[in-house]
PDB file of the backbone (N, CA, C, O) and the ligand in Angstrom, with CONECT records:
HET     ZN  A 101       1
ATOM      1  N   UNK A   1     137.617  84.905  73.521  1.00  0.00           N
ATOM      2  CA  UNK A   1     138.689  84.818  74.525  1.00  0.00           C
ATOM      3  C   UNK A   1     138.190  84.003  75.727  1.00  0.00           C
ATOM      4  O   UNK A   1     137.112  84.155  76.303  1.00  0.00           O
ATOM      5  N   UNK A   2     139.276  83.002  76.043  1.00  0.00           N
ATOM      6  CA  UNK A   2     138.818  82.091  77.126  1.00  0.00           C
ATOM      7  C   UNK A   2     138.997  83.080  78.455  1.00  0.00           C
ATOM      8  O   UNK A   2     140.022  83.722  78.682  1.00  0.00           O
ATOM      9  N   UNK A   3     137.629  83.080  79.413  1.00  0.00           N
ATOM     10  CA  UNK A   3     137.908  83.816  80.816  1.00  0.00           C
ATOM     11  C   UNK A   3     138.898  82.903  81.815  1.00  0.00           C
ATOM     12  O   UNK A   3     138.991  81.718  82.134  1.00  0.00           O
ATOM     13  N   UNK A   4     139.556  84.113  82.105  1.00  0.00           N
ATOM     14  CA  UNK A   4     140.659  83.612  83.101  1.00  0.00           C
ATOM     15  C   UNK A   4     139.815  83.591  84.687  1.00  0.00           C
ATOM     16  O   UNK A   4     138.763  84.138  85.017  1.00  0.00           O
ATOM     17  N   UNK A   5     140.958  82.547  85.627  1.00  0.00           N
ATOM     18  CA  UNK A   5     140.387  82.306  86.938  1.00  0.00           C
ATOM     19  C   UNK A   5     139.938  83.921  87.627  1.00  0.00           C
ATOM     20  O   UNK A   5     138.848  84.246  88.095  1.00  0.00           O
ATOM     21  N   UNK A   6     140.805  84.492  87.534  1.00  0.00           N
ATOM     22  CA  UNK A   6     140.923  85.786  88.039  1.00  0.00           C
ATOM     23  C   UNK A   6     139.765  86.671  87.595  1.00  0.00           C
ATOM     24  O   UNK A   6     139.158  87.431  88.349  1.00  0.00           O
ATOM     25  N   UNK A   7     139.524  86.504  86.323  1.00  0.00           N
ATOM     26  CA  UNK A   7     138.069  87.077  85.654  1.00  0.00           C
ATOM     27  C   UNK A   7     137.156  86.936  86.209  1.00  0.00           C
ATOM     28  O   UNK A   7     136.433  87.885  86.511  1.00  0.00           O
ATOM     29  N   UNK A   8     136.700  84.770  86.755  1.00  0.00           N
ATOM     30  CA  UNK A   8     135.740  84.623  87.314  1.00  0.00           C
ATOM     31  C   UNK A   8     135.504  85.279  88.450  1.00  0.00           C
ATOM     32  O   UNK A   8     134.418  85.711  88.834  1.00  0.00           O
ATOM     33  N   UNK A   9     136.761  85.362  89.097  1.00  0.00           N
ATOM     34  CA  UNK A   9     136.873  85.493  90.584  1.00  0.00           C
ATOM     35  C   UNK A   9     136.192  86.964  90.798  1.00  0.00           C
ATOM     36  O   UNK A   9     135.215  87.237  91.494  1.00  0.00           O
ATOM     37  N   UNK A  10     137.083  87.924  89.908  1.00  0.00           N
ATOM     38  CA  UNK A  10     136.088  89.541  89.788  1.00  0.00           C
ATOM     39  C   UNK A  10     135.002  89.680  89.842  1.00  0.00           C
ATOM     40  O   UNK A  10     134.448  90.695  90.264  1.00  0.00           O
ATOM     41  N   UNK A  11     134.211  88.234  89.234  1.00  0.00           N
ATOM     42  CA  UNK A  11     132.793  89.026  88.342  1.00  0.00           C
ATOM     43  C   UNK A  11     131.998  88.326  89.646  1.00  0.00           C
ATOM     44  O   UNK A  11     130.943  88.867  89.977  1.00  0.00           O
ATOM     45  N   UNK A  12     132.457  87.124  90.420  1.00  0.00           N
ATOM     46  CA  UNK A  12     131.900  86.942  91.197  1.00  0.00           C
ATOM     47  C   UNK A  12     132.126  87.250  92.747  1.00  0.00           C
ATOM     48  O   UNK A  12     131.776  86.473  93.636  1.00  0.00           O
ATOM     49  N   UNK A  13     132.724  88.418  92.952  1.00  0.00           N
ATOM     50  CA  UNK A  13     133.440  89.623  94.151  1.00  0.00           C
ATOM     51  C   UNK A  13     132.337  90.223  94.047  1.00  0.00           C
ATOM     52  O   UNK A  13     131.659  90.403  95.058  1.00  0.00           O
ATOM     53  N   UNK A  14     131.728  90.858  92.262  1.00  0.00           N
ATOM     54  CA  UNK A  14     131.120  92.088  92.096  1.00  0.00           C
ATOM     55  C   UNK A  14     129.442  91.830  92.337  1.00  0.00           C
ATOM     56  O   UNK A  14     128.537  92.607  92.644  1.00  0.00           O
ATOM     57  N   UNK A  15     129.465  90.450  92.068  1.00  0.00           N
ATOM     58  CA  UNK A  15     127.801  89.478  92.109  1.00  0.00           C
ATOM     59  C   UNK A  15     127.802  89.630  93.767  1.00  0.00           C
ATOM     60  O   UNK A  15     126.830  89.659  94.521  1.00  0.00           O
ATOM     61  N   UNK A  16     128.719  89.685  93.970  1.00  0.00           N
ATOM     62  CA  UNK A  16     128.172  89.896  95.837  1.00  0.00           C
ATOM     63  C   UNK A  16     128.577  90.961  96.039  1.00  0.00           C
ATOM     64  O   UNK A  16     128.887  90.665  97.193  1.00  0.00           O
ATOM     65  N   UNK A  17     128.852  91.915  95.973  1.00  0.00           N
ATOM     66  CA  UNK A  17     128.552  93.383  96.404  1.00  0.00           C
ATOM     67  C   UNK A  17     127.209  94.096  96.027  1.00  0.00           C
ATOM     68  O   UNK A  17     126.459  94.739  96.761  1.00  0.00           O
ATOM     69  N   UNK A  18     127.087  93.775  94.510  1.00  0.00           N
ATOM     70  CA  UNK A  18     125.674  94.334  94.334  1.00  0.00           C
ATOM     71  C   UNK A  18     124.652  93.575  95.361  1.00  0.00           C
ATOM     72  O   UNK A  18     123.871  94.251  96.031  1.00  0.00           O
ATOM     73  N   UNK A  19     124.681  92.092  95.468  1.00  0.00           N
ATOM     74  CA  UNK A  19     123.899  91.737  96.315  1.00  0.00           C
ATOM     75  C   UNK A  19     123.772  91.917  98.322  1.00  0.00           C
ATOM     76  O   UNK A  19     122.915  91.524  99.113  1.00  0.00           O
ATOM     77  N   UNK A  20     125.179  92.750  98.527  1.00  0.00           N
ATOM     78  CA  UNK A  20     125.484  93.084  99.879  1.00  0.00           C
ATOM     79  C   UNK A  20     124.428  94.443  99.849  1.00  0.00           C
ATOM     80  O   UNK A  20     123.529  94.594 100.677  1.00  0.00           O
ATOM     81  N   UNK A  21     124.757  95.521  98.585  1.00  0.00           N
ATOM     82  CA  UNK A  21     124.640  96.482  98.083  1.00  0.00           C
ATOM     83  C   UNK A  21     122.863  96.209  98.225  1.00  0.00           C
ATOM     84  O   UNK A  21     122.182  97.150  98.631  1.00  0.00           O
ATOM     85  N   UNK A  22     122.283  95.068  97.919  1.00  0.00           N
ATOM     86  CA  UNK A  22     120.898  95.233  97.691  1.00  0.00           C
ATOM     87  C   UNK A  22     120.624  95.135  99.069  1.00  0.00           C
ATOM     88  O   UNK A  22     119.711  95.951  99.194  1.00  0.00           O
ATOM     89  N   UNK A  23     120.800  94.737  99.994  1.00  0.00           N
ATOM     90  CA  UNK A  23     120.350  94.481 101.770  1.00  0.00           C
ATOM     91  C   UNK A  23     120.443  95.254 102.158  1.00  0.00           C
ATOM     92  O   UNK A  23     119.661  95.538 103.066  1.00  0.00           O
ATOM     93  N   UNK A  24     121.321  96.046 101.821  1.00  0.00           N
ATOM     94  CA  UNK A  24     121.927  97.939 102.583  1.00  0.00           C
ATOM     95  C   UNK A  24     120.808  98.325 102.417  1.00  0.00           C
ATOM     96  O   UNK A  24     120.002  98.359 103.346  1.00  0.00           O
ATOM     97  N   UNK A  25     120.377  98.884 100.590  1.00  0.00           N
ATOM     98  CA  UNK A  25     119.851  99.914 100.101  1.00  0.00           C
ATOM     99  C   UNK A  25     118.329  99.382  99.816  1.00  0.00           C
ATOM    100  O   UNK A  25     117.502 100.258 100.069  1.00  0.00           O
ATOM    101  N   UNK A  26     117.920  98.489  99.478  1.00  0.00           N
ATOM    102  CA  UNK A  26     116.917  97.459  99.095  1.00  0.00           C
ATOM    103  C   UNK A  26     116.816  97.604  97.722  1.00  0.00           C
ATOM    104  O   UNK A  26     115.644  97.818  97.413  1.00  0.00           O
ATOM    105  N   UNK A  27     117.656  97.571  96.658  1.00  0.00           N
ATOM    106  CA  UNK A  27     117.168  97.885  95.563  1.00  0.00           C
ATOM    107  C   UNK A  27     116.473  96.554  95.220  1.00  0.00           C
ATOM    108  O   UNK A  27     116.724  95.366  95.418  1.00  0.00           O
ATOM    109  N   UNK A  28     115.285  97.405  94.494  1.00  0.00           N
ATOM    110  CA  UNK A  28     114.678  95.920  93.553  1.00  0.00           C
ATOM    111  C   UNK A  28     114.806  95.666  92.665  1.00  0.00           C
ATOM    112  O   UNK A  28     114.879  96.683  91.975  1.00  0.00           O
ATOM    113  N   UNK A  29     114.957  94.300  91.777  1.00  0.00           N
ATOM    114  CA  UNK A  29     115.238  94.035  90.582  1.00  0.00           C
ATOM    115  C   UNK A  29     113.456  93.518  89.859  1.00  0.00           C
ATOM    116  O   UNK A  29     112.728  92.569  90.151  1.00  0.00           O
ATOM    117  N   UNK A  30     113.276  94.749  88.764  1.00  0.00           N
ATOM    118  CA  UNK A  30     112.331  93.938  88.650  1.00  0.00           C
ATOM    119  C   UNK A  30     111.756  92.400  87.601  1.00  0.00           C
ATOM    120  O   UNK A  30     112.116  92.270  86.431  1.00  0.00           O
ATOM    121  N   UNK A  31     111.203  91.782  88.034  1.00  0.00           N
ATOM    122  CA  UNK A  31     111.118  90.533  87.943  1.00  0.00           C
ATOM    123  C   UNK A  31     110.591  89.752  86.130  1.00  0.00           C
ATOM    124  O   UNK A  31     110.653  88.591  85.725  1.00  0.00           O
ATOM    125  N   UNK A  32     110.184  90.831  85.561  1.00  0.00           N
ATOM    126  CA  UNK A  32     109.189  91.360  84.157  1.00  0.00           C
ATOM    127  C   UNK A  32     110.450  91.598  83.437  1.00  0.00           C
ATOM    128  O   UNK A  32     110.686  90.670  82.663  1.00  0.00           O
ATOM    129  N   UNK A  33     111.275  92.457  83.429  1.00  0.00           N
ATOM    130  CA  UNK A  33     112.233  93.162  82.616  1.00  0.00           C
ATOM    131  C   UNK A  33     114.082  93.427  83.083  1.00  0.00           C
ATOM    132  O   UNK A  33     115.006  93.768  82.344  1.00  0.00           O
ATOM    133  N   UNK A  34     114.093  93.148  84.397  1.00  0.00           N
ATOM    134  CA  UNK A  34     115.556  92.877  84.899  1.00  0.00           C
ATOM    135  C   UNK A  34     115.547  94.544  85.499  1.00  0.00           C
ATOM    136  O   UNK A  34     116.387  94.623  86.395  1.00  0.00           O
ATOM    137  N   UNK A  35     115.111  95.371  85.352  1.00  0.00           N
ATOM    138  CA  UNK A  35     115.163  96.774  85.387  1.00  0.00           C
ATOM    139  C   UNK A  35     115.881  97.137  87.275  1.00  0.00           C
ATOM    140  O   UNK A  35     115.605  96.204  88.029  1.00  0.00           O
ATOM    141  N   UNK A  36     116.226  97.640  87.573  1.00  0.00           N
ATOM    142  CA  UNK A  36     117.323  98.197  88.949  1.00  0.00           C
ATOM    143  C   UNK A  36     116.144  98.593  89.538  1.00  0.00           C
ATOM    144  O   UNK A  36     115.479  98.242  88.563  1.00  0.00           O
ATOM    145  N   UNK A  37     115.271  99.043  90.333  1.00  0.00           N
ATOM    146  CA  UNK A  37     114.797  99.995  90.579  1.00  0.00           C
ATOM    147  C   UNK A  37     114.948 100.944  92.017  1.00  0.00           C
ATOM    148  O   UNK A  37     114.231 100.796  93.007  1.00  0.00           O
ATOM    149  N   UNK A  38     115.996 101.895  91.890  1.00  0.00           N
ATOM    150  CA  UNK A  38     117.160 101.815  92.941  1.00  0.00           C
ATOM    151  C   UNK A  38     115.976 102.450  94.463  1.00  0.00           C
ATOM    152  O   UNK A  38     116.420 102.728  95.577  1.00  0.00           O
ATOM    153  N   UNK A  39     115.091 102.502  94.224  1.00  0.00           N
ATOM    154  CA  UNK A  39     114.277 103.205  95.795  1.00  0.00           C
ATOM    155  C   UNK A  39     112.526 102.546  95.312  1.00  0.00           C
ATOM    156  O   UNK A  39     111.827 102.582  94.300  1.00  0.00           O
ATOM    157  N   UNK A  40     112.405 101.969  96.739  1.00  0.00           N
ATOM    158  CA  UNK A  40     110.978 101.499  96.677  1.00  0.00           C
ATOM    159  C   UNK A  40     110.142 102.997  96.857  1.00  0.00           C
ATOM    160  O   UNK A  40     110.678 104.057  97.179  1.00  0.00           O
ATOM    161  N   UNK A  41     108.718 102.794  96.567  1.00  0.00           N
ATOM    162  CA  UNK A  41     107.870 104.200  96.173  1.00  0.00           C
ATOM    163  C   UNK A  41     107.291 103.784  97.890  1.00  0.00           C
ATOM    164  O   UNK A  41     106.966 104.770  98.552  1.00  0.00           O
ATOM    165  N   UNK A  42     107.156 102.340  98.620  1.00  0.00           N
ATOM    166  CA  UNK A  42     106.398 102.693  99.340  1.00  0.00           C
ATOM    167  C   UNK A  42     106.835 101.460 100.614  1.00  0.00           C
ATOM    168  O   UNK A  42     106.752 100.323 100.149  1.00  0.00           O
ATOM    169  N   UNK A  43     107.199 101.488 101.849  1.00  0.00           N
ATOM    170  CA  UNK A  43     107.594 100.010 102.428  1.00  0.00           C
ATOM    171  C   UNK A  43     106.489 100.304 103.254  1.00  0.00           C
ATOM    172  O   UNK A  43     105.862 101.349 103.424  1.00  0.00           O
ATOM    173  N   UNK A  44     106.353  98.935 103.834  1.00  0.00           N
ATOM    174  CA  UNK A  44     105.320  98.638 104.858  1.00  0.00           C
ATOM    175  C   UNK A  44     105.279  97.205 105.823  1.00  0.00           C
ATOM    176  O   UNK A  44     105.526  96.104 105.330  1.00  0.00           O
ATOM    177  N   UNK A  45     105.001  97.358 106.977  1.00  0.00           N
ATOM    178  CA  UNK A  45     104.843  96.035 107.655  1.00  0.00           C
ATOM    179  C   UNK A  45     103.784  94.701 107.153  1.00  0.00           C
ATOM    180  O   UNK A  45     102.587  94.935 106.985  1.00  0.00           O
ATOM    181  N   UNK A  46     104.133  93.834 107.018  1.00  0.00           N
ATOM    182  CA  UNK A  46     102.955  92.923 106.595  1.00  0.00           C
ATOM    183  C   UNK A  46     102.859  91.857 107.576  1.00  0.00           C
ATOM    184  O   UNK A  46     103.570  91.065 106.957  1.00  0.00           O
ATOM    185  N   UNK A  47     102.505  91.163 108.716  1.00  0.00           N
ATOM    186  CA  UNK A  47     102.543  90.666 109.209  1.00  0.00           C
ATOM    187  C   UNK A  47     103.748  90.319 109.529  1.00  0.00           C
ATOM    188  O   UNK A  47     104.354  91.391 109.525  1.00  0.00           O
ATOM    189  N   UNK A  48     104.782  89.163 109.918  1.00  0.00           N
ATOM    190  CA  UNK A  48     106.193  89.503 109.992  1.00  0.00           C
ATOM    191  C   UNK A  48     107.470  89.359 108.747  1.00  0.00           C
ATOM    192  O   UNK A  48     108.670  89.085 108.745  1.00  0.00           O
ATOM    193  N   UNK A  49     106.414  89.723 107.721  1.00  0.00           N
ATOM    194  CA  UNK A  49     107.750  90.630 106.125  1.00  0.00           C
ATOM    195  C   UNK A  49     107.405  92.308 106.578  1.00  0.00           C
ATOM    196  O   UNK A  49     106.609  93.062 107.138  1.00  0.00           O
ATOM    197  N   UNK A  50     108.216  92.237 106.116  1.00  0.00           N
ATOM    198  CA  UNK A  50     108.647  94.203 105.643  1.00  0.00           C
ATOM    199  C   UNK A  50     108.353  94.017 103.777  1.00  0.00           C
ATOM    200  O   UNK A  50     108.895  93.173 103.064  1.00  0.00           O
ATOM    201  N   UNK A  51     107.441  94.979 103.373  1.00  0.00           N
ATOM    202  CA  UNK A  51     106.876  95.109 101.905  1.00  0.00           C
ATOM    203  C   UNK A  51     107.305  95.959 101.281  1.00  0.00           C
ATOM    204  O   UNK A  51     106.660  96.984 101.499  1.00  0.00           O
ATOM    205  N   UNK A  52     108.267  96.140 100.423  1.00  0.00           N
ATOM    206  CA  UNK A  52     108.881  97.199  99.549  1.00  0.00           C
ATOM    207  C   UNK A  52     108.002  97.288  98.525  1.00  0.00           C
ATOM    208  O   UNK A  52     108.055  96.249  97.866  1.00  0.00           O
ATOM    209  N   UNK A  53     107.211  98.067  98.091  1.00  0.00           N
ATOM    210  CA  UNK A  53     106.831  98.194  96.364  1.00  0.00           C
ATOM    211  C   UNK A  53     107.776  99.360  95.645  1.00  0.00           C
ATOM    212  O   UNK A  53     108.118 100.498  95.968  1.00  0.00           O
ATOM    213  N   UNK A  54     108.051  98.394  94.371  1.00  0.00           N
ATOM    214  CA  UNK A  54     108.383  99.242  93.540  1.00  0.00           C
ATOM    215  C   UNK A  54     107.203  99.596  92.209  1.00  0.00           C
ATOM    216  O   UNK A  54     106.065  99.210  91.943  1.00  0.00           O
ATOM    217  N   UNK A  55     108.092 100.447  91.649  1.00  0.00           N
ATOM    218  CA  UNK A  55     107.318 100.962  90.296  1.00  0.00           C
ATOM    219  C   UNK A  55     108.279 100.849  89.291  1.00  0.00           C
ATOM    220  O   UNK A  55     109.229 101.609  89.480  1.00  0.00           O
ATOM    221  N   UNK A  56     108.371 100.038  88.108  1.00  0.00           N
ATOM    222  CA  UNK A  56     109.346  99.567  87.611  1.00  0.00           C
ATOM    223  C   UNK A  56     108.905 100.655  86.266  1.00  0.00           C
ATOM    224  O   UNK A  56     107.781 100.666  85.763  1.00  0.00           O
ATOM    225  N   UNK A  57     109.911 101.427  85.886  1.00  0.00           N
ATOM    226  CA  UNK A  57     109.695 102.723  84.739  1.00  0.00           C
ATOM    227  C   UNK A  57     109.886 102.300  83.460  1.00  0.00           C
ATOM    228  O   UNK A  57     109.772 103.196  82.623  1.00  0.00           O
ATOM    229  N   UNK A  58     110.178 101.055  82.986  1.00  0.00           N
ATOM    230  CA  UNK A  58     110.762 100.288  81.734  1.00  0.00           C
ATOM    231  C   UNK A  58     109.266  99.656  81.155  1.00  0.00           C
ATOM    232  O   UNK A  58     108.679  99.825  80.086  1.00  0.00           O
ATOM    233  N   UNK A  59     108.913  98.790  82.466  1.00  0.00           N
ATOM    234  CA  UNK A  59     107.486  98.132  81.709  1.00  0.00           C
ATOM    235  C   UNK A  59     106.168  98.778  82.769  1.00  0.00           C
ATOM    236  O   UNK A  59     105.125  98.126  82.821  1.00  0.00           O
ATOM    237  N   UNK A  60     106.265  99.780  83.399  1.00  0.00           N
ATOM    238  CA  UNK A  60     105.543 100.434  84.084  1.00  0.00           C
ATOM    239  C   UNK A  60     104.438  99.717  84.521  1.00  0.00           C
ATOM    240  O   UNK A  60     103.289  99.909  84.125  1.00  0.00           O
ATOM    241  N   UNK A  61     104.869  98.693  85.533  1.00  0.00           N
ATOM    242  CA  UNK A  61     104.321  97.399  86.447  1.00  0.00           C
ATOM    243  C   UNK A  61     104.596  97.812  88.092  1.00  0.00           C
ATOM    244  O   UNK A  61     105.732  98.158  88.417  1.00  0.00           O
ATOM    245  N   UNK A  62     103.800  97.771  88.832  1.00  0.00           N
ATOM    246  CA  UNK A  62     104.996  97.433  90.097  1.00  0.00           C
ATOM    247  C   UNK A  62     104.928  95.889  90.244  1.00  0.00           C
ATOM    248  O   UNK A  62     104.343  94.928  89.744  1.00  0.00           O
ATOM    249  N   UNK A  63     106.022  96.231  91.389  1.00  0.00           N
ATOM    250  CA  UNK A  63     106.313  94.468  92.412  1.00  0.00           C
ATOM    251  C   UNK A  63     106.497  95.229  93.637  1.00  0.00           C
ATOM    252  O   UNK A  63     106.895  96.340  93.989  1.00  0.00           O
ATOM    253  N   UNK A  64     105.878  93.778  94.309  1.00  0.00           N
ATOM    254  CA  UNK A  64     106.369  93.767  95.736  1.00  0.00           C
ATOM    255  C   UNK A  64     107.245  93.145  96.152  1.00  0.00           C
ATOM    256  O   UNK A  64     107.330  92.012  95.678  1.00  0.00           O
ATOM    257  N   UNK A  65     108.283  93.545  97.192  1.00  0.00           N
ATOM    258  CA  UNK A  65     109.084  92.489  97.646  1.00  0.00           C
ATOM    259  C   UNK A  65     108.934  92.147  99.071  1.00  0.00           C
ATOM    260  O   UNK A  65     109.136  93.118  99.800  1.00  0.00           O
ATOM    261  N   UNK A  66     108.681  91.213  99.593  1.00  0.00           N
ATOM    262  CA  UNK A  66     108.417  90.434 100.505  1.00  0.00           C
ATOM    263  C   UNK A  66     109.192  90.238 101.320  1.00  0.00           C
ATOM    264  O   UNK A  66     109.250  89.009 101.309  1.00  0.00           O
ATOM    265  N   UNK A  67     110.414  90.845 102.662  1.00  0.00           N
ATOM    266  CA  UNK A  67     111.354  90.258 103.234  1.00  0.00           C
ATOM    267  C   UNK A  67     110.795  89.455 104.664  1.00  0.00           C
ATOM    268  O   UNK A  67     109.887  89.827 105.408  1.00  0.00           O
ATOM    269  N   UNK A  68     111.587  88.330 104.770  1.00  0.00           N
ATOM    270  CA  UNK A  68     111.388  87.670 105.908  1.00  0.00           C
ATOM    271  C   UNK A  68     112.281  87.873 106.983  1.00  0.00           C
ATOM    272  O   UNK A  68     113.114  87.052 106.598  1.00  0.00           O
ATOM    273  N   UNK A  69     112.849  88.396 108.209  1.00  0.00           N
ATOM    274  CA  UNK A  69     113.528  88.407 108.796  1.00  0.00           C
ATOM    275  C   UNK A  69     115.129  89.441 107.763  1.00  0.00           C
ATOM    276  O   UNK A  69     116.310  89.095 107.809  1.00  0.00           O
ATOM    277  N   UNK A  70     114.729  90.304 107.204  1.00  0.00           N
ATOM    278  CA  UNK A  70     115.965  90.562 106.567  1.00  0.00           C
ATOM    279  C   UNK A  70     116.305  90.242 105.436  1.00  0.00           C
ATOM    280  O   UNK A  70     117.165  90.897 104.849  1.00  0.00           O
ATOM    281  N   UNK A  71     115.722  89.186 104.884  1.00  0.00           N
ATOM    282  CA  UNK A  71     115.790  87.982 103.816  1.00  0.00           C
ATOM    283  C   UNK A  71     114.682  88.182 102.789  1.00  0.00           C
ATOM    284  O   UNK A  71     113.511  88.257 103.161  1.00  0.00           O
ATOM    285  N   UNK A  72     115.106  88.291 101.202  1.00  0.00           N
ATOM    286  CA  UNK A  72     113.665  88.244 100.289  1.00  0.00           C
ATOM    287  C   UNK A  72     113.671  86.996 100.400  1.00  0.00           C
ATOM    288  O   UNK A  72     114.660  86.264 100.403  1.00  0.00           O
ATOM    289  N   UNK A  73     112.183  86.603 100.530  1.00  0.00           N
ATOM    290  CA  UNK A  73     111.354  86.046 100.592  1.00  0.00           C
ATOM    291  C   UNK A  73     110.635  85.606  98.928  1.00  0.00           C
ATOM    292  O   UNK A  73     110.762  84.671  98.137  1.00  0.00           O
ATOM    293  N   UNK A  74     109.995  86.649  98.985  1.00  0.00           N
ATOM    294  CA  UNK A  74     109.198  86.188  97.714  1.00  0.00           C
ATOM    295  C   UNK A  74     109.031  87.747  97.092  1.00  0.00           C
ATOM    296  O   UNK A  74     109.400  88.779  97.651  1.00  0.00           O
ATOM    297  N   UNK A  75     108.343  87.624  95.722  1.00  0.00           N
ATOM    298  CA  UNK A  75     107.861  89.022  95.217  1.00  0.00           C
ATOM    299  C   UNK A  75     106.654  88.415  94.346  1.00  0.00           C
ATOM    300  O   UNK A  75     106.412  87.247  94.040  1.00  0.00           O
ATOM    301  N   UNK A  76     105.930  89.706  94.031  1.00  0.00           N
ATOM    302  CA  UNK A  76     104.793  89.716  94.079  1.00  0.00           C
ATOM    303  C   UNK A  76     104.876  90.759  92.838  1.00  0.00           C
ATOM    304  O   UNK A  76     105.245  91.917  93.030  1.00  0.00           O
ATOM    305  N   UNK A  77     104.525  90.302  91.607  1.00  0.00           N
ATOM    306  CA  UNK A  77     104.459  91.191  90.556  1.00  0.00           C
ATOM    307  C   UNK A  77     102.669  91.145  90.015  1.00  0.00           C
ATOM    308  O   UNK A  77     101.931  90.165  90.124  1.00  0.00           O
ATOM    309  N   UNK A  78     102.150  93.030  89.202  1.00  0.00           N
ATOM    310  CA  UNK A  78     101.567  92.980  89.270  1.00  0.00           C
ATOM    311  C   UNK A  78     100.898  92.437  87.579  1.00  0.00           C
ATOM    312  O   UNK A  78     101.238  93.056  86.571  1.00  0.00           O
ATOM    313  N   UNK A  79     100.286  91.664  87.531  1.00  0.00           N
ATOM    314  CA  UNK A  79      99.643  91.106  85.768  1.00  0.00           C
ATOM    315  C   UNK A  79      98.402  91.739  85.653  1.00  0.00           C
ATOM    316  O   UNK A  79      97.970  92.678  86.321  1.00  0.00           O
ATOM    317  N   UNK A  80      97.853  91.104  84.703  1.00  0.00           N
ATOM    318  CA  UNK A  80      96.178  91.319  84.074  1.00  0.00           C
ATOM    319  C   UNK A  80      95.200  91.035  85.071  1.00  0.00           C
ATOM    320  O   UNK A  80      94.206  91.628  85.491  1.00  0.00           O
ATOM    321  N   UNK A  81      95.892  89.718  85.383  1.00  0.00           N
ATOM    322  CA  UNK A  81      94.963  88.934  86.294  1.00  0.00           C
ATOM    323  C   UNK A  81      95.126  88.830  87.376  1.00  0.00           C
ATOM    324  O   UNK A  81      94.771  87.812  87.969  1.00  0.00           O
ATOM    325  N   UNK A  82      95.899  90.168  88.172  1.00  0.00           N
ATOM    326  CA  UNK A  82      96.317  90.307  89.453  1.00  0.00           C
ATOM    327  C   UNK A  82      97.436  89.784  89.876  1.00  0.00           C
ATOM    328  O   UNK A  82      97.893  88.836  89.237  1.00  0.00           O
ATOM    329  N   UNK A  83      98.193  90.312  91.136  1.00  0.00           N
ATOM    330  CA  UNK A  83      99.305  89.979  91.380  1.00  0.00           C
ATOM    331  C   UNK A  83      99.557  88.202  91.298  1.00  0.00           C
ATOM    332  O   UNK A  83      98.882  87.176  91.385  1.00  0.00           O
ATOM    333  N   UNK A  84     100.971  88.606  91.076  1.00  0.00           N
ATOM    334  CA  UNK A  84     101.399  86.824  90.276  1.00  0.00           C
ATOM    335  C   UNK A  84     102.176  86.776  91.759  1.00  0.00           C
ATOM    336  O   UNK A  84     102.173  87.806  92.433  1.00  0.00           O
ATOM    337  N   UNK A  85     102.841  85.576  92.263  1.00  0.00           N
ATOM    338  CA  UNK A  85     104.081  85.403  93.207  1.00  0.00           C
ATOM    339  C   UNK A  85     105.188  84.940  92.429  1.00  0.00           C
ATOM    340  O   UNK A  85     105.212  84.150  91.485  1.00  0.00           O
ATOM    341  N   UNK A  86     105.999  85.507  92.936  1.00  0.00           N
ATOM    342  CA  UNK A  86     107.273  84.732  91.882  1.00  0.00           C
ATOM    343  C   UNK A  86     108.240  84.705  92.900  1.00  0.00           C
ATOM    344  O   UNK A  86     108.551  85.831  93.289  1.00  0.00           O
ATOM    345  N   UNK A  87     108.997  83.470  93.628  1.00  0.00           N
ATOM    346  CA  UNK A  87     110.045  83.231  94.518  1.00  0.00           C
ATOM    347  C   UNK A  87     110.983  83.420  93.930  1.00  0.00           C
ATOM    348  O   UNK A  87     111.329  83.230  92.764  1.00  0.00           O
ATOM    349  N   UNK A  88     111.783  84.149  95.501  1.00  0.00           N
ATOM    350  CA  UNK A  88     112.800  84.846  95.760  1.00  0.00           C
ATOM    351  C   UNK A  88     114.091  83.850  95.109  1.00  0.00           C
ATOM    352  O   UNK A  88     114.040  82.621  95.082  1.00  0.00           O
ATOM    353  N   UNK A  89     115.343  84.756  94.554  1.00  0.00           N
ATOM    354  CA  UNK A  89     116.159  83.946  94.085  1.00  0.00           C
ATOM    355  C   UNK A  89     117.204  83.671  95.056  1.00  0.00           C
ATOM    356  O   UNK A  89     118.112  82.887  94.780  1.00  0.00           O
TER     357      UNK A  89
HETATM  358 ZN    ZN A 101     110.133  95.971  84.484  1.00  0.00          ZN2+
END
């Protein structure tokens, strides 16, 4: 079935609420597996970001998320070979 204008228009109302929805609440998405992870385990000041870590329960990794002024910035997932950076989308 071909999507109608109105379809697009929904799905992209709902792409920005979850993303209004993520600035409110900070959920993190993690970066490994797509996983929600609706409450960071730990925030912290980092020079001028604010540091959310999560603990992602799917591939049992954390990430960090990095905000700049309000704004992700970057995240910071953790590998073999130590945290990777992976920019913000
Ligand atoms: Zn994951």
């Amino acid at each position: 079935m071909k999507e109608s204008f109105l379809g697009i228009y929904r799905k992209s109302m709902h792409e920005r609420k979850i993303c209004m929805f993520k600035e409110v609440v900070g959920v993190g998405k993690c970066p490994c597996c797509g996983f929600e992870v609706a409450t960071p385990s730990k925030e912290w000041k980092y020079n001028a970001f604010l540091v959310k870590r999560f603990e992602c329960p799917r591939c049992e990794k954390w990430f960090r998320e990095y905000y700049y002024k309000g704004k992700l910035s970057f995240i910071l997932i953790a590998t073999e070979k130590g945290p990777r950076k992976v920019e913000g989308q």
